[in-house]
Each structure stands twice: as structure tokens, then as C-alpha cells.
N, C-alpha and C positions, 0 to 999 in steps of 0.2 A: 891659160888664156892670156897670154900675155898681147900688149898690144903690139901693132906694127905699123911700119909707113901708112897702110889703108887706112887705118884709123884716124891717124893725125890728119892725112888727107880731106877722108870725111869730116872730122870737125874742123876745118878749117874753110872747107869749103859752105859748110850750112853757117857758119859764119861771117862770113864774106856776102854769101848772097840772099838770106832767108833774115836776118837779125837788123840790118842798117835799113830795108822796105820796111819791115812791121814797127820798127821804132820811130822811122816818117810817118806810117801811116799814125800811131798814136800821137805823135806830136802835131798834128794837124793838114798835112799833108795828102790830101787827096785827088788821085788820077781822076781825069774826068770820065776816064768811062766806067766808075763807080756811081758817080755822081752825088752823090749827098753825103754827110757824116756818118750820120744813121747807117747807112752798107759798109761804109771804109773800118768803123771801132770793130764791129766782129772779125773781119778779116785780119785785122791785127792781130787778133786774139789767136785766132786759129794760127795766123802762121808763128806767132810763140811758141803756141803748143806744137807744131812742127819741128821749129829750132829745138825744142827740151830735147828732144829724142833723141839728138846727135850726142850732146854730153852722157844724157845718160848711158847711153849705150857705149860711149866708145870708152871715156875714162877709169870706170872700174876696170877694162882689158887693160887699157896703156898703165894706170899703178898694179895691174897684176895682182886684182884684188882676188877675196877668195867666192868660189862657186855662187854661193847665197848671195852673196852681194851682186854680183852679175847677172843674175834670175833676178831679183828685186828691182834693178837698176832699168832690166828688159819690161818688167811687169809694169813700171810706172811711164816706161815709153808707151809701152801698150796703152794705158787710160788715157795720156796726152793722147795721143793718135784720135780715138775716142772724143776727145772734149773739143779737138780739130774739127772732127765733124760737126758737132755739136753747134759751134759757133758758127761754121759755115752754112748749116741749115737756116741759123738765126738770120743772117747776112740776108740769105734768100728769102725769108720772110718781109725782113724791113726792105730789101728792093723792091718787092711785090704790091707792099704798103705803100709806097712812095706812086709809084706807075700806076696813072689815072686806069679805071675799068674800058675802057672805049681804047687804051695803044695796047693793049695784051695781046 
């Protein structure tokens, strides 16, 4: 399983465009059509746990680790993936909390 150009690719790319938003977003940085802290910190959260998955998955290919290690590597993308949603349901709950009963 060795890696190849697609790999590097993909990690470069989920790094470019998934890592420098969720790092504004924790640093305090909030688009307005989030609107409040409270909705911006999950989203953060999630899109990390988005970005984890690129490394994990691509790196054990590109140093051409062995088998186990690239099932394991896949397995804990998997749980990110996972704690992605997680957060993102969070997100939807504190925007639901925020939005008076009478704009829903």
C-alpha cells in the first residue's frame, strides 16, 4: 500500500482548505451567517475531526506502513468521522437554542 501522488494530493488539499477555517473559527472568528459563538466552537470541532482523517488515512500509505497499521489508521478516521457528526448535531442544537420560538 504504498502511497502515491493522490495521497499527497489529498493531504494537501484537506490542508489548505479544512484546517486554516476551523483554526479561525476557534480563534474567534465567526461568519455571520453562524451567528453566535455558541454555533461557530462545534463546527470547529467537527471540521478537525474532518481534517484527522486525511492524515490518518493517507500517511501510514505514503511511509508504506504495514497492513495493521493502515486498518487502525482507517478505524480512527472512522470514529473522527463519527465525533464530526457529533459536534455537528451539537452546532444544531445551540443554533436552535439561540433562534427565539416565534422565527422557527
Amino acid at each position: 500500500m504504498n502511497g502515491n501522488l493522490a495521497h499527497a494530493l489529498a493531504l494537501a488539499a484537506a490542508t489548505l482548505l479544512l484546517l486554516p477555517f476551523a483554526i479561525a473559527l476557534l480563534v474567534g472568528w465567526t461568519p455571520s451567517r453562524l451567528g453566535a459563538r455558541e454555533v461557530s466552537r462545534p463546527y470547529a470541532y467537527a471540521i478537525l475531526c474532518l481534517y484527522l482523517q486525511a492524515p490518518l488515512n493517507t500517511l501510514p500509505r505514503m511511509v508504506d506502513a504495514p497492513l495493521g497499521v493502515v486498518t487502525a489508521g482507517v478505524a480512527v478516521g472512522v470514529a473522527c468521522g463519527g465525533a464530526a457528526v457529533a459536534f455537528l448535531v451539537l452546532a444544531l442544537r445551540a443554533a436552535r437554542r439561540l433562534v427565539p420560538e416565534g422565527e422557527r
